[in-house]
Backbone as CSV, one residue per row, in Angstrom:
resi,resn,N_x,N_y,N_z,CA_x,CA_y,CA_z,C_x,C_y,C_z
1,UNK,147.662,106.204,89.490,147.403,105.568,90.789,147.671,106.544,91.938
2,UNK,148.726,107.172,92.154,149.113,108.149,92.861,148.239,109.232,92.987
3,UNK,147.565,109.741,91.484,146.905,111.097,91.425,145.556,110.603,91.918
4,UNK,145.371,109.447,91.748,144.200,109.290,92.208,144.157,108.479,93.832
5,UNK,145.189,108.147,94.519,145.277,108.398,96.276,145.037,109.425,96.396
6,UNK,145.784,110.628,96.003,145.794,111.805,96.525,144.409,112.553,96.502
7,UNK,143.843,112.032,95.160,141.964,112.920,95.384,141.302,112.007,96.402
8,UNK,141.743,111.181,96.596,140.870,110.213,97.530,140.962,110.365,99.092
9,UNK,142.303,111.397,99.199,142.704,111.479,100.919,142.100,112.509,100.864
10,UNK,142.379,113.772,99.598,141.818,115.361,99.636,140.324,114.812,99.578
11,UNK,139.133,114.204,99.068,138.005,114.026,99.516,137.754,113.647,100.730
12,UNK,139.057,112.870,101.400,138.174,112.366,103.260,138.492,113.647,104.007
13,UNK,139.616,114.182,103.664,139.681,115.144,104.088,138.173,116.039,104.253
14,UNK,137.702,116.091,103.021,136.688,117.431,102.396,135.188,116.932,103.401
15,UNK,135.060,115.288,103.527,133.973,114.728,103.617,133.916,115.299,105.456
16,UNK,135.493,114.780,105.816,135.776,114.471,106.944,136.188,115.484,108.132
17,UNK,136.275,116.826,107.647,136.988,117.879,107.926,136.957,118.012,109.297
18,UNK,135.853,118.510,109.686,135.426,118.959,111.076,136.153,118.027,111.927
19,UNK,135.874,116.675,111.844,136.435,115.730,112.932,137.821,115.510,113.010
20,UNK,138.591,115.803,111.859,139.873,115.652,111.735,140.508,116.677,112.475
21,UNK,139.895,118.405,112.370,140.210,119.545,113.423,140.262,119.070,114.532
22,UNK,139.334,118.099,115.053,138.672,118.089,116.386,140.123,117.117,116.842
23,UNK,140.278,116.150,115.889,141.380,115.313,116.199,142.784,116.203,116.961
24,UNK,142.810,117.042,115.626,144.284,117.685,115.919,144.181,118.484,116.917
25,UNK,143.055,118.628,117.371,143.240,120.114,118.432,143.385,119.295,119.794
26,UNK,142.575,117.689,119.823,142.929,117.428,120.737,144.380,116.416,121.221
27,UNK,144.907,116.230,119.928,146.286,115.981,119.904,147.213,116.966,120.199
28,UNK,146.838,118.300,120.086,147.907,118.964,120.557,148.019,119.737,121.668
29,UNK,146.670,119.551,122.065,146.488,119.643,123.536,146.962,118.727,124.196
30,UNK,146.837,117.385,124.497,147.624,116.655,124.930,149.258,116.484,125.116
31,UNK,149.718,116.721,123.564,151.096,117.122,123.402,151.367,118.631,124.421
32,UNK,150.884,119.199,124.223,151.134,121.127,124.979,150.808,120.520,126.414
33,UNK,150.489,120.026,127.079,149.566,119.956,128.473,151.157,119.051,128.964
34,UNK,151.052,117.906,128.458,152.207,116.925,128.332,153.791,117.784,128.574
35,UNK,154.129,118.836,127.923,155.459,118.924,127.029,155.980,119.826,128.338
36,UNK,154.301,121.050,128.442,154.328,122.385,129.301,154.725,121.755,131.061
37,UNK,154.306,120.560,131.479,154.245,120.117,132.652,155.862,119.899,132.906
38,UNK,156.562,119.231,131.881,157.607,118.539,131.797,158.628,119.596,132.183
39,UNK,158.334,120.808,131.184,159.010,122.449,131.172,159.193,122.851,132.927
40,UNK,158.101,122.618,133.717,157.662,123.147,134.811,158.578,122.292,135.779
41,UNK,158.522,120.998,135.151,159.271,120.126,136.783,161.100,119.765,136.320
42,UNK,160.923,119.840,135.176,162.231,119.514,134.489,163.354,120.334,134.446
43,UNK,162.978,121.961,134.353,163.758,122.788,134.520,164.329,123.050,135.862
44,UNK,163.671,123.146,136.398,164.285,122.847,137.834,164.823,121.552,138.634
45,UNK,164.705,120.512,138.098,165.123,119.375,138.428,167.092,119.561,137.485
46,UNK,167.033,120.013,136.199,167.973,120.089,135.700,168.922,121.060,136.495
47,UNK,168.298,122.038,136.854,169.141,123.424,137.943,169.595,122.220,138.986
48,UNK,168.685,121.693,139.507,168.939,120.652,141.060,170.511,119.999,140.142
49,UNK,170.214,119.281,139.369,170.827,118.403,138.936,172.319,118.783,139.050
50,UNK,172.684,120.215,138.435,174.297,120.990,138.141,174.648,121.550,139.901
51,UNK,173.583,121.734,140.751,173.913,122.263,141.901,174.418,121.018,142.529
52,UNK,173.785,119.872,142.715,174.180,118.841,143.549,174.187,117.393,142.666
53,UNK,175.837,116.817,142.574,176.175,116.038,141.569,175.454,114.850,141.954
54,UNK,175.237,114.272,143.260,174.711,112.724,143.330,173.268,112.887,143.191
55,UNK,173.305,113.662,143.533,170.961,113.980,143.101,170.896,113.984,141.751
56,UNK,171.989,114.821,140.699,171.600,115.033,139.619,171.998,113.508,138.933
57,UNK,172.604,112.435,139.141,173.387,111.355,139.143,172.016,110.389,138.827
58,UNK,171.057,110.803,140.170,169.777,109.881,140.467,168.882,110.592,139.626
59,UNK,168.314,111.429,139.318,167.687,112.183,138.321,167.672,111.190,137.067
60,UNK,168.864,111.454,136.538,169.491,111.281,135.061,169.351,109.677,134.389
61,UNK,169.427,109.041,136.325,169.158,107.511,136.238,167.660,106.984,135.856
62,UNK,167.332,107.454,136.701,165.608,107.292,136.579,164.556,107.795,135.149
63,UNK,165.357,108.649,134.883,164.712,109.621,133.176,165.264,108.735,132.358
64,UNK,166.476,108.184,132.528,166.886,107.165,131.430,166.032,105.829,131.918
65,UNK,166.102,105.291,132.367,164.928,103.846,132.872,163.560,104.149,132.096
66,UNK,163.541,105.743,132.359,161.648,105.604,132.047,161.998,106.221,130.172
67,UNK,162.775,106.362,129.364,163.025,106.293,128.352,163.099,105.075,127.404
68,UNK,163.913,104.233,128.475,164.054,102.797,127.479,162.844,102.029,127.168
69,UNK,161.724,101.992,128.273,160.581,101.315,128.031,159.714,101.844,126.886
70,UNK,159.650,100.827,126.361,158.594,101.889,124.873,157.636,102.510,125.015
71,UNK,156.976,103.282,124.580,156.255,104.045,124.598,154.655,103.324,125.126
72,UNK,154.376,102.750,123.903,153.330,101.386,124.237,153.157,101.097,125.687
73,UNK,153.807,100.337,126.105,154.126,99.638,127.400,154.165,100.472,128.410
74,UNK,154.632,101.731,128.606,154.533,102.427,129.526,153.068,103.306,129.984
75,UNK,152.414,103.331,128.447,151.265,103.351,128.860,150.674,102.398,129.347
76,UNK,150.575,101.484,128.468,149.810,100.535,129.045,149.921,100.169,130.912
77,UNK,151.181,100.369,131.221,151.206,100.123,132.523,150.299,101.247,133.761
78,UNK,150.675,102.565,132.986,150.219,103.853,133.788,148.453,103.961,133.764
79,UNK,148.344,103.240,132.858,146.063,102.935,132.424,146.084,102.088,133.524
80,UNK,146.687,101.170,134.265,146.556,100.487,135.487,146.079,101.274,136.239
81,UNK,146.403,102.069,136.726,146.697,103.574,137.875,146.033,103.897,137.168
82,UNK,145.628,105.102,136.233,145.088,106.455,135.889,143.997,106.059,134.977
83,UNK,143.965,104.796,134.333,142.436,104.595,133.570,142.702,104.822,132.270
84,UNK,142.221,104.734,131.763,141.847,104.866,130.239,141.189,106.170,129.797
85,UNK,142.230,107.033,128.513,141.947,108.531,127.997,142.848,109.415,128.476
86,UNK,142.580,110.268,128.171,143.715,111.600,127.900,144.673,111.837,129.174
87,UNK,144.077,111.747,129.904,145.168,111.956,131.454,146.303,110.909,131.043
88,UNK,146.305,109.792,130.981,147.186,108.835,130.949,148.330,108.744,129.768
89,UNK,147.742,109.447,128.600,148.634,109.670,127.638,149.468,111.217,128.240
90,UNK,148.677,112.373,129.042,149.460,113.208,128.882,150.522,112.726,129.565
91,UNK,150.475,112.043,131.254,151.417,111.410,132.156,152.497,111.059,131.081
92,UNK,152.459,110.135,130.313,153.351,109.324,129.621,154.032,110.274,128.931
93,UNK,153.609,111.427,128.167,153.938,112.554,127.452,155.313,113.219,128.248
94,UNK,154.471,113.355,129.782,155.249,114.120,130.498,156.503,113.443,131.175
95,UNK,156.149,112.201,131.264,157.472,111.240,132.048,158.900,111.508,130.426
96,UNK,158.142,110.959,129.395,158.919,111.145,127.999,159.971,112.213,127.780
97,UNK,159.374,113.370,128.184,159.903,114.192,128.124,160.868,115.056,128.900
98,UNK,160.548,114.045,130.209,161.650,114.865,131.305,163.196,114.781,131.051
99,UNK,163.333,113.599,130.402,165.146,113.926,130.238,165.820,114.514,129.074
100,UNK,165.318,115.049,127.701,165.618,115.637,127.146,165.710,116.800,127.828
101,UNK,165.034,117.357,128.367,164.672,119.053,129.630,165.667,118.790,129.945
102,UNK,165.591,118.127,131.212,166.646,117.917,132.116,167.735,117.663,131.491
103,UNK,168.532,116.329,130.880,169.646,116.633,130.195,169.686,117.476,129.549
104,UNK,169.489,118.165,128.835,169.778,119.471,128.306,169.902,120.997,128.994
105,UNK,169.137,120.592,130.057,169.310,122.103,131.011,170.537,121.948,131.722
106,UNK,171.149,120.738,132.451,171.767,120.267,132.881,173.317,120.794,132.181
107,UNK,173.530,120.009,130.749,174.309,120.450,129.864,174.648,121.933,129.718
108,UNK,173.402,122.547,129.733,173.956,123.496,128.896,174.800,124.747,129.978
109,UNK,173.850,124.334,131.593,174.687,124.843,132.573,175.834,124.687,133.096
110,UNK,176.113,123.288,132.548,177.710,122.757,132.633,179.033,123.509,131.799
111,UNK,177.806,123.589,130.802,178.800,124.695,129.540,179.291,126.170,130.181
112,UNK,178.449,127.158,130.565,178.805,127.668,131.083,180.147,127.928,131.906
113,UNK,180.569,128.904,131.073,181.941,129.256,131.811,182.046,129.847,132.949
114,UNK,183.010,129.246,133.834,183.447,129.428,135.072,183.440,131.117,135.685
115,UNK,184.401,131.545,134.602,184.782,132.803,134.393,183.651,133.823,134.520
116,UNK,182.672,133.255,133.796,181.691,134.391,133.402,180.838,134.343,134.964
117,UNK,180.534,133.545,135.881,180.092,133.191,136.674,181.258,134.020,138.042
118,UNK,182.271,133.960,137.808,183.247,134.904,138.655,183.114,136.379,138.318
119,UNK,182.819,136.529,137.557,182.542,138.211,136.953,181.393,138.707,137.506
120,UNK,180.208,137.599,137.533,179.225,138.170,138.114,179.337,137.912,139.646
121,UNK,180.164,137.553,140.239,180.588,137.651,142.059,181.289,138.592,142.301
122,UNK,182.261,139.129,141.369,182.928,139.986,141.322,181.833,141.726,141.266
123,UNK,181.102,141.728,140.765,180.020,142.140,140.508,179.081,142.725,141.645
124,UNK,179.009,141.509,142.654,178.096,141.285,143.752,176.671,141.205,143.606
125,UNK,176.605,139.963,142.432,175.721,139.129,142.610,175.519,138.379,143.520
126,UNK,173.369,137.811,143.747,173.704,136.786,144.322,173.843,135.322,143.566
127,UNK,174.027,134.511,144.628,173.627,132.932,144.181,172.437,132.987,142.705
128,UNK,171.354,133.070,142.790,170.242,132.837,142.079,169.899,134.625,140.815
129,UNK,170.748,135.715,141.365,170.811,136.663,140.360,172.023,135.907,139.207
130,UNK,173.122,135.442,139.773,173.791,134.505,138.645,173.656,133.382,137.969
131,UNK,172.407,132.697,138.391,171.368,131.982,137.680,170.798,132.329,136.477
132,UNK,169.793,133.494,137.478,169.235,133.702,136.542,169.579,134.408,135.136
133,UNK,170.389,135.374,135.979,171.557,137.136,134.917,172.186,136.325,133.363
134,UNK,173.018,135.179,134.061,173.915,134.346,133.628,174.086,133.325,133.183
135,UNK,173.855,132.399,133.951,173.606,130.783,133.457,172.477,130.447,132.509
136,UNK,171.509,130.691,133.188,170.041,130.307,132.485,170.030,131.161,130.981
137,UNK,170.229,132.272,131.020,170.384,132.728,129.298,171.291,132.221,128.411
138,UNK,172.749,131.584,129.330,174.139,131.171,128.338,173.164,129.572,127.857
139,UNK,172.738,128.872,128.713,171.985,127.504,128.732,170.836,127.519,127.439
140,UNK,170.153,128.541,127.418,169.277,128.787,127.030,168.976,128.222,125.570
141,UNK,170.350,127.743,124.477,169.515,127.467,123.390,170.054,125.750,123.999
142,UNK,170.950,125.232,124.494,170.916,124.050,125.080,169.406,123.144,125.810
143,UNK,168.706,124.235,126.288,167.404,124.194,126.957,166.515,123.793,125.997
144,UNK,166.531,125.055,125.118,165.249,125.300,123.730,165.635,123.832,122.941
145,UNK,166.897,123.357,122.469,167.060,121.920,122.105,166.090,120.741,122.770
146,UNK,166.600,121.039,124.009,165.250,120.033,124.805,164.150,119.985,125.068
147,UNK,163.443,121.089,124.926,161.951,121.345,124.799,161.822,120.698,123.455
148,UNK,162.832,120.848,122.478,162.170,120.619,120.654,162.245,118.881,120.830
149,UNK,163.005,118.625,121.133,163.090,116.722,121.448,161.867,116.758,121.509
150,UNK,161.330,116.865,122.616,160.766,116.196,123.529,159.338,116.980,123.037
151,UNK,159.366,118.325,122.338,158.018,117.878,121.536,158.172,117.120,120.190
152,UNK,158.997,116.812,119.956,158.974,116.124,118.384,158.727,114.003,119.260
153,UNK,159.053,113.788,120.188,158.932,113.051,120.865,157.369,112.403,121.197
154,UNK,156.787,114.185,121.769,155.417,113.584,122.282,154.550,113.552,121.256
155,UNK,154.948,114.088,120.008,153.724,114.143,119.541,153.304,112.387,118.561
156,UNK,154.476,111.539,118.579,154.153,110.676,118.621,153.886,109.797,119.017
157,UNK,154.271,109.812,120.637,153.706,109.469,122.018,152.063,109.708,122.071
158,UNK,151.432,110.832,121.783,150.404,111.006,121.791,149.097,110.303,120.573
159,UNK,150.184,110.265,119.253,149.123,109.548,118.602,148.872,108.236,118.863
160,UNK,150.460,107.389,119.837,149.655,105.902,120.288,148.820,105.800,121.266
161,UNK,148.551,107.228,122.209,147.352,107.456,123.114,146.231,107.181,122.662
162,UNK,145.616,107.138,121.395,144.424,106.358,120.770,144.412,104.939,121.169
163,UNK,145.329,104.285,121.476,145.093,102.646,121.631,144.688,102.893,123.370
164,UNK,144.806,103.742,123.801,144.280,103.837,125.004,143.052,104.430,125.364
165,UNK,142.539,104.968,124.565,141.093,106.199,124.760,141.615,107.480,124.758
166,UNK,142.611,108.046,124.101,143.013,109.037,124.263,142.497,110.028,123.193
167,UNK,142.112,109.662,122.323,141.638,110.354,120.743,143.377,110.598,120.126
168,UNK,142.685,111.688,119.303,143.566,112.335,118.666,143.595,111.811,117.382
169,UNK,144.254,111.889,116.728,145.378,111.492,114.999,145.444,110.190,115.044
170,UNK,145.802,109.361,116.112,145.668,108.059,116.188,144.379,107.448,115.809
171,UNK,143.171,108.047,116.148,142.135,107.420,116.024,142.133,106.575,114.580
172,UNK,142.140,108.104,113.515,142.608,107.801,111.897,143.108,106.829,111.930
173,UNK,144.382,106.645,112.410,145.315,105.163,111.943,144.690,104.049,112.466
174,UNK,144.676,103.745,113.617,143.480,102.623,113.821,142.556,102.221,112.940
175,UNK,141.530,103.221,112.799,140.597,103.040,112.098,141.008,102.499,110.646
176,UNK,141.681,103.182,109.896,142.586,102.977,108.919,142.815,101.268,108.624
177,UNK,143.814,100.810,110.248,143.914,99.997,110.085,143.276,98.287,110.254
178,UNK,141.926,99.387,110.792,140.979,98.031,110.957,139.994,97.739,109.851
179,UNK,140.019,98.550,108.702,139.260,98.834,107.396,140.083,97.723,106.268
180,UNK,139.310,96.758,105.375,139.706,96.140,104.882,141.209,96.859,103.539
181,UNK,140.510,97.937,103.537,140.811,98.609,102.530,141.122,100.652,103.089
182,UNK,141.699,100.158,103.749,141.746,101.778,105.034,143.457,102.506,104.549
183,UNK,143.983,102.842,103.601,145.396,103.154,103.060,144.768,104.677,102.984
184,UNK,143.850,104.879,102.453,143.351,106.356,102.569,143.361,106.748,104.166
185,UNK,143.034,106.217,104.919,142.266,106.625,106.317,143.941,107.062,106.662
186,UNK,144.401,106.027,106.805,146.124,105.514,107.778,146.624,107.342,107.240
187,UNK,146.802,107.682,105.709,147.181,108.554,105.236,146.982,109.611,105.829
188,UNK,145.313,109.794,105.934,145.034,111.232,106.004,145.092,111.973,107.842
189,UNK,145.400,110.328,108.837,145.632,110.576,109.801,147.011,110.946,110.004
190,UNK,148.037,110.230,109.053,149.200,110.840,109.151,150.362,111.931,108.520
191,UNK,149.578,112.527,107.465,149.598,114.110,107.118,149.630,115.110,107.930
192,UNK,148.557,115.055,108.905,148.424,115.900,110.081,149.241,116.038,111.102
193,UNK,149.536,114.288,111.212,150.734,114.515,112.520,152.143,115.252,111.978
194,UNK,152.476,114.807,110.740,154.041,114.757,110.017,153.916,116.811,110.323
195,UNK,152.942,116.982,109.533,152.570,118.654,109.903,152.524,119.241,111.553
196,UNK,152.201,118.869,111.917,152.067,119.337,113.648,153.425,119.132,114.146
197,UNK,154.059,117.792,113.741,155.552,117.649,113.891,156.567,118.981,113.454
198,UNK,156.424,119.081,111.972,157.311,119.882,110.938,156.905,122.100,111.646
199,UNK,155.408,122.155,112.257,155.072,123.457,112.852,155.678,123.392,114.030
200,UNK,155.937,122.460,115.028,156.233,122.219,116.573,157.708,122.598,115.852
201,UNK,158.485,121.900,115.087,160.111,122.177,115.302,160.336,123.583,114.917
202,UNK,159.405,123.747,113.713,159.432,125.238,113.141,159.627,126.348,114.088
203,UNK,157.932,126.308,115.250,157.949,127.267,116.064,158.912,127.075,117.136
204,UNK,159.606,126.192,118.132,160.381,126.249,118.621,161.842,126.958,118.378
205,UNK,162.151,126.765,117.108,163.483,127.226,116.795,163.415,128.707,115.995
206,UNK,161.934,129.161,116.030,161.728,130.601,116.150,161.848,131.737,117.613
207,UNK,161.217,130.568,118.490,160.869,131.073,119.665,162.580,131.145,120.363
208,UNK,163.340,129.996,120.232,164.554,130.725,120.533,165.155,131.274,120.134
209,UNK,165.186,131.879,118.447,165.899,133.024,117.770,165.265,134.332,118.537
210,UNK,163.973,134.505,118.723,163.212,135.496,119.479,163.943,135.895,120.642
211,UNK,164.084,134.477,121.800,164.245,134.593,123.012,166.020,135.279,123.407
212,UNK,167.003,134.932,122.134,167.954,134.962,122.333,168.505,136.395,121.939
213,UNK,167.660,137.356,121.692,168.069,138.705,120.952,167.956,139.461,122.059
């Protein structure tokens, strides 16, 4: 029974190929577009956050609010505003992902020792050369933690972007699950994601062994 699921997903696969690429490429575009935006406003919201305690207070509040709402629902609310398809899943991608960033950039600048931060004044650094010299590299695998969340996060954020017009990997499962008999379909849509998942954590925790040498 088993050996014969498995020739039956490796044939939709074989039948199905091309469109299934097309799936993943545009699932992980969404996820990358999503994750990269988050990188851009998050990192610096997390810097804001350790410089000034009641801003970072309100930050931390608001990223947690837009966390608790499920995933589902928050789209569904943001297709009000932005419509139906890919914009609206990346938004959701990108709201998802801001407080892993942020708490974690946040953190890891907190970690940062005092000391090491007096050495570089001592030094005659400025303000933002001890940012950057100092903090931001000690932070740095605290950081790379929160980028990996928050893609292991979107990328299943993104496959419920199919219930919205979003494509992707989701499509498969839908489809899957609107087929009387769709256990092959559900499957072969979710092979791909579990993989895009298992490469996203992979390459991240390469990219900071890289970054940290």
């Amino acid at each position: 029974m088993t050996t014969g699921l498995i020739g039956q997903v490796f044939h939709y696969y074989v039948v199905n190929g091309m469109s299934i690429l097309e799936a993943m490429g545009r699932q992980l575009l969404m996820t990358f577009d999503g994750v990269m935006l988050a990188v851009i406003i998050g990192l610096p919201l997390g810097i804001l956050a350790q410089r000034f305690k009641k801003i970072g207070a309100g930050i931390i509040t608001i990223t947690n609010l837009l966390q608790i709402m499920p995933g589902l629902a928050l789209m569904s609310l943001l297709m009000i505003v932005f419509g139906l398809g890919s914009r609206t899943v990346i938004i959701t991608i990108f709201l998802y992902s801001l407080l892993p960033i942020i708490g974690n950039t946040l953190s890891g600048l907190l970690a940062v020792p005092k000391s090491l931060e007096d050495v570089g004044k001592g030094l005659g650094m400025t303000r933002w050369q001890i940012l950057l010299k100092i903090n931001l590299p000690m932070a740095l695998p605290a950081i790379m933690t929160g980028i990996r969340n928050a893609l292991i996060v979107s990328i299943s954020i993104a496959t419920l972007g199919a219930f919205i017009g979003g494509g992707g990997l989701g499509d498969l499962i839908i489809r899957g699950l609107n087929a009387s008999d769709g256990g092959v379909i559900i499957i072969a849509g979710v092979l791909p994601t579990i993989i895009i998942a298992v490469l996203g954590d992979f390459l991240i925790q390469k990219l900071t062994q890289y970054l940290q040498v």
